[in-house]
C-alpha atoms as one frame of an Amber mdcrd trajectory, in Angstrom:
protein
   7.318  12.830  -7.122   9.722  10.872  -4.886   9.154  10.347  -1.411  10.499
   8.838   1.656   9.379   7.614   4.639  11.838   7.180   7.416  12.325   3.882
   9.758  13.914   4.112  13.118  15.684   1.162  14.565  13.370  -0.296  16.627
  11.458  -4.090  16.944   7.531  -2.782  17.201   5.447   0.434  15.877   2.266
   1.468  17.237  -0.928   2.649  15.588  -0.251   5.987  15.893   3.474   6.081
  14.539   2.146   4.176  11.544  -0.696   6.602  10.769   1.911   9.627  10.831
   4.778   7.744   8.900   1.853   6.684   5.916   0.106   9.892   6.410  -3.257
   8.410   6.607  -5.672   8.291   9.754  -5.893   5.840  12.749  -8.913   4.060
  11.269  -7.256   3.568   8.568  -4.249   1.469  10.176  -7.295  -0.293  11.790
  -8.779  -1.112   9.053  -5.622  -2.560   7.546  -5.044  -4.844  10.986  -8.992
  -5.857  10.581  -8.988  -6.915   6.840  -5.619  -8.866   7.759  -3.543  -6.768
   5.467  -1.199  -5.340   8.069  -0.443  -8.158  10.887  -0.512  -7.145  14.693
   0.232  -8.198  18.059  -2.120  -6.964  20.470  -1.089  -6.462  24.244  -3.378
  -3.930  25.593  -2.501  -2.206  22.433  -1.206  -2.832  19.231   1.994  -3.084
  18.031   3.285  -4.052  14.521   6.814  -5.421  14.080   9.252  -3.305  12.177
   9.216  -6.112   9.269   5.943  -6.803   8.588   5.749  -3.005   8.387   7.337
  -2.774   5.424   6.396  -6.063   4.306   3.136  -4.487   3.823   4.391  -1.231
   2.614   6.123  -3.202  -0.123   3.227  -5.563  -1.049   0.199  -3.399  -0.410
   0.452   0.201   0.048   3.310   1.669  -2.051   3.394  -0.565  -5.110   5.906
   1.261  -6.665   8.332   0.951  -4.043  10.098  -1.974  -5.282  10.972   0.302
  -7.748  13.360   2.194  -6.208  13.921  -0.035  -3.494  14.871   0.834   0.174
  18.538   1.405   1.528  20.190   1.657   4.919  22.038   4.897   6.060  23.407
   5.176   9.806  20.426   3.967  12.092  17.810   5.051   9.855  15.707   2.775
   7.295  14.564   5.066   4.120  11.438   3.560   2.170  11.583   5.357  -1.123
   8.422   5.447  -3.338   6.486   7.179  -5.953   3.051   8.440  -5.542
Protein backbone atom coordinates (compact mmCIF):
# COMPACT_ATOMS: atom_id res chain seq x y z
CA UNK A 1 0.00 0.00 0.00
CA UNK A 2 1.36 3.42 -1.04
CA UNK A 3 1.74 6.14 1.22
CA UNK A 4 2.78 9.64 1.56
CA UNK A 5 3.96 11.76 3.96
CA UNK A 6 3.78 15.44 3.32
CA UNK A 7 6.78 18.16 3.80
CA UNK A 8 6.05 21.78 4.27
CA UNK A 9 8.55 24.35 3.24
CA UNK A 10 10.23 25.11 6.12
CA UNK A 11 14.27 24.96 7.49
CA UNK A 12 13.63 22.96 11.07
CA UNK A 13 10.91 20.29 12.46
CA UNK A 14 10.34 19.65 15.97
CA UNK A 15 9.83 16.44 17.90
CA UNK A 16 6.41 16.55 17.85
CA UNK A 17 5.79 17.31 14.01
CA UNK A 18 8.09 14.38 13.33
CA UNK A 19 6.24 11.90 15.57
CA UNK A 20 2.82 12.85 13.74
CA UNK A 21 4.32 12.98 10.10
CA UNK A 22 6.06 9.11 10.86
CA UNK A 23 3.17 8.15 12.93
CA UNK A 24 5.18 6.80 15.71
CA UNK A 25 5.49 8.24 19.39
CA UNK A 26 7.73 11.01 20.91
CA UNK A 27 10.10 8.47 22.47
CA UNK A 28 10.49 7.12 19.59
CA UNK A 29 11.93 10.34 17.69
CA UNK A 30 14.07 10.39 20.92
CA UNK A 31 15.31 7.44 20.62
CA UNK A 32 16.31 8.00 17.02
CA UNK A 33 18.21 11.55 18.11
CA UNK A 34 19.91 9.32 21.11
CA UNK A 35 21.20 6.32 19.00
CA UNK A 36 22.49 9.12 16.45
CA UNK A 37 20.23 7.94 13.71
CA UNK A 38 18.25 11.13 13.28
CA UNK A 39 20.70 14.32 13.84
CA UNK A 40 19.45 17.35 16.03
CA UNK A 41 20.13 20.73 17.07
CA UNK A 42 19.15 21.37 20.46
CA UNK A 43 18.22 25.02 21.66
CA UNK A 44 16.02 24.60 24.57
CA UNK A 45 14.40 22.13 22.34
CA UNK A 46 15.02 20.18 19.48
CA UNK A 47 14.80 20.86 16.13
CA UNK A 48 15.78 18.70 13.07
CA UNK A 49 16.56 20.35 9.73
CA UNK A 50 14.20 19.68 6.89
CA UNK A 51 17.17 17.62 5.08
CA UNK A 52 18.45 15.47 7.39
CA UNK A 53 14.76 14.63 7.86
CA UNK A 54 14.47 12.92 4.97
CA UNK A 55 17.94 11.97 4.82
CA UNK A 56 16.97 9.65 7.47
CA UNK A 57 13.64 8.80 6.12
CA UNK A 58 15.48 7.67 3.00
CA UNK A 59 18.35 5.75 4.69
CA UNK A 60 16.70 4.41 7.81
CA UNK A 61 13.08 4.39 8.22
CA UNK A 62 11.30 3.87 4.86
CA UNK A 63 13.69 1.66 2.93
CA UNK A 64 11.58 1.37 0.19
CA UNK A 65 11.29 4.88 -0.49
CA UNK A 66 13.96 5.18 -2.95
CA UNK A 67 11.74 3.21 -4.75
CA UNK A 68 9.37 5.46 -5.73
CA UNK A 69 11.28 8.37 -5.00
CA UNK A 70 10.01 11.83 -3.76
CA UNK A 71 8.73 14.77 -6.06
CA UNK A 72 7.97 18.45 -5.62
CA UNK A 73 4.39 19.88 -6.22
CA UNK A 74 3.63 23.71 -5.35
CA UNK A 75 5.16 24.28 -1.76
CA UNK A 76 4.70 20.89 -0.63
CA UNK A 77 7.47 17.98 -0.47
CA UNK A 78 5.63 14.37 -0.95
CA UNK A 79 7.77 11.34 0.48
CA UNK A 80 6.21 8.37 -1.20
CA UNK A 81 6.81 4.86 0.29
CA UNK A 82 5.62 1.40 0.71
CA UNK A 83 4.93 -0.21 3.95
Amino acid sequence: MLKEIMLDDKEFYTIEEIAKLLRVSKKTIYRYIKNLKLKAIKTGKYLIKKSDLVEFIQESYYVEIKKYGSFKNKNKNYLIYDD
